[in-house]
N, C-alpha and C positions, 0 to 999 in steps of 0.2 A: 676436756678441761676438768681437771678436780675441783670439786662442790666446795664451796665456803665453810668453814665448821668453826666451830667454836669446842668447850668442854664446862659442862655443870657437875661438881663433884659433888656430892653430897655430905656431909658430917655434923647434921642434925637427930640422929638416931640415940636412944636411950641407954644402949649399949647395957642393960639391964643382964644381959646373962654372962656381960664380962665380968661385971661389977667394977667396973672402972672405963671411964672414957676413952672406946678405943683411936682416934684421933690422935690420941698423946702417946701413944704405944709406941718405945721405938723397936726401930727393926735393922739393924746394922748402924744404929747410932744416932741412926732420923727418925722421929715420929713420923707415925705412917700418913696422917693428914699431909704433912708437908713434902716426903717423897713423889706421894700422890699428885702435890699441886707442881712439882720441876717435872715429871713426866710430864704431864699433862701441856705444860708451856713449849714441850717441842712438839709438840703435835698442832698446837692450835694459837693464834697471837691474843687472843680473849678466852681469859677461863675465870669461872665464876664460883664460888664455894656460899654456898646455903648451908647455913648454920640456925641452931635457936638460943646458941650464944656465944655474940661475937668475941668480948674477952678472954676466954681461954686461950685462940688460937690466935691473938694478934701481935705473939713473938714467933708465931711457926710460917703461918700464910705468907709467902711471899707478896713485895710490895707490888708486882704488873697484876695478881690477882685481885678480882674485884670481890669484896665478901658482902650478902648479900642475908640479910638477917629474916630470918623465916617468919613467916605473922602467921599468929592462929586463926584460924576462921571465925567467920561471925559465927558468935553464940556457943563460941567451944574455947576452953581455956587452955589446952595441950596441942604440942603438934602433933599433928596428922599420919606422918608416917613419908614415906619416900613418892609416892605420886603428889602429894601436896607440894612439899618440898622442890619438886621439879617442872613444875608448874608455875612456883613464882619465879625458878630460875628463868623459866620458857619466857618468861615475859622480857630479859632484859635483853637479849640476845638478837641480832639483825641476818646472823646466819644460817645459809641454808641448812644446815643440817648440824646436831647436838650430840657429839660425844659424852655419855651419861657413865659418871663411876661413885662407884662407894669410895669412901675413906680407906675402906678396912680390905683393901686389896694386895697382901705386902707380897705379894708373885709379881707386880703389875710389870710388863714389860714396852718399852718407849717402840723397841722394836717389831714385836707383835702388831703394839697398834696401829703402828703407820705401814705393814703390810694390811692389816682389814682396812686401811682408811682408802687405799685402793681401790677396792671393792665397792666404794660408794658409787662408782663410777658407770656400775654394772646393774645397779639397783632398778628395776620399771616396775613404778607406780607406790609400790611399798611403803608405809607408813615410819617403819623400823628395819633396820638389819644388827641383826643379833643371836653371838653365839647358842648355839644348844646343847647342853648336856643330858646326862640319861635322866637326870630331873625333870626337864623340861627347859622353855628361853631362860636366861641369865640377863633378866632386865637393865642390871644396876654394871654394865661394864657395855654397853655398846652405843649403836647410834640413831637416833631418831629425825625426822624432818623436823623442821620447826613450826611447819604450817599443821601439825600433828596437835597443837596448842589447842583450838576448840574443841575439838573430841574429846580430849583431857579434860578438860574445864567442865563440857557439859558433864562426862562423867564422872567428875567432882561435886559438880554442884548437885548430878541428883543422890550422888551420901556416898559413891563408888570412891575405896580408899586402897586397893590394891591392883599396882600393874600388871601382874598378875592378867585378873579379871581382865582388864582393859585391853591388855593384849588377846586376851582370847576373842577378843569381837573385832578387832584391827588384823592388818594385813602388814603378816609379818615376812622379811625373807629371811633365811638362815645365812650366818654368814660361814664361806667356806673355810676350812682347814685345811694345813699343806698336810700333802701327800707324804712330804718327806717325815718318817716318826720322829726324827729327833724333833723337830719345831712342832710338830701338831704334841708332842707330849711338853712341850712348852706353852703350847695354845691353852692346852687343856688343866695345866697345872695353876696358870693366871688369873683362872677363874674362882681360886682357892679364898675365900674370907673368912677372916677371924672373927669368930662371935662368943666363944669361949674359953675361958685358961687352958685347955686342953687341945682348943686348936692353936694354940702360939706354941705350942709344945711341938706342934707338926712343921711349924716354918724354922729353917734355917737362919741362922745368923741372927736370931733374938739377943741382943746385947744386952738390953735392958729388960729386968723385967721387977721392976719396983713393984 
């Protein structure tokens, strides 16, 4: 029986080396936040967007998604970064397991996903299943347990700000890629995010680029 899931996108990020909010960036005519969030609703019937501010996107967010306004920590006036971020999402969620994506994913593919969502199926004992590249996990596009919450927290609370890190001390599986190269170089290409002028130059179908 397939595991319960949900999806937390994130689009609280400073987007400081785009110099402009990548959320609102379109990409074949849609800002990427909001393609983001119709993927994501066929995959999962609760999807959640963590933001640190809700106005911008509340002509993009579709109305089944819940937006979910990031708070900064006690005693720090900035967000935190994307484990903070996903940590207050972990809170609103009742399902077993969390589909985790960035915004700024404009590869992301509905069908990708829902062959790894398969995979969850296969998962013993693992905290996460999450692609790997020759960088290493791709924290911000896969999927976590939800009972994964405390360990996050404590390593929140003691100043721990990257998944990164966290994963290195959690017990991760990889998830697989098809054999076949056409889909695994589509596996591999979804993993692609934009964080500079120069990577929008690299995606296809940029329509807009104000």
């Amino acid at each position: 029986m397939q595991p319960s899931l949900s999806v937390i996108i994130l689009a609280g990020g400073q987007s400081s080396r785009m110099g402009r909010d990548k959320a609102l960036i379109r990409v074949d005519g849609t800002p990427m936040l909001q393609r983001t969030c119709e993927i994501a609703m066929q995959c999962a019937p609760q999807v959640f967007v963590v933001t640190t501010g809700v106005r911008p996107y509340s002509g993009i967010v579709p109305a089944r998604c819940s937006v979910i306004e990031e708070s900064p920590l006690k005693g720090e006036s900035k967000p935190q970064g994307p484990l903070v971020g996903f940590v207050q999402g972990l809170t609103q969620t009742q399902a077993e397991w969390v589909l985790l994506l960035a915004c700024d994913l404009p590869r992301l593919s509905q069908a990708v996903l829902q062959r790894w969502m398969l995979q969850l199926m296969q998962v013993n004992g693992a905290m996460a299943l999450l692609p790997k590249s020759q960088k290493g996990w791709e924290p911000l596009c896969g999927f976590y347990r939800t009972d994964c919450l405390p360990s996050l927290t404590q390593f929140m609370n003691q100043g721990g700000r990257s998944l990164q890190a966290w994963l290195a001390q959690a017990s991760v599986q990889a998830i697989q890629f098809s054999d076949d190269p056409n889909i695994k170089r589509q596996e591999q290409a979804m993993l692609f995010n934009c964080n500079t002028p120069e990577d929008l130059l690299q995606v296809r179908g940029v329509l807009d680029m104000l």
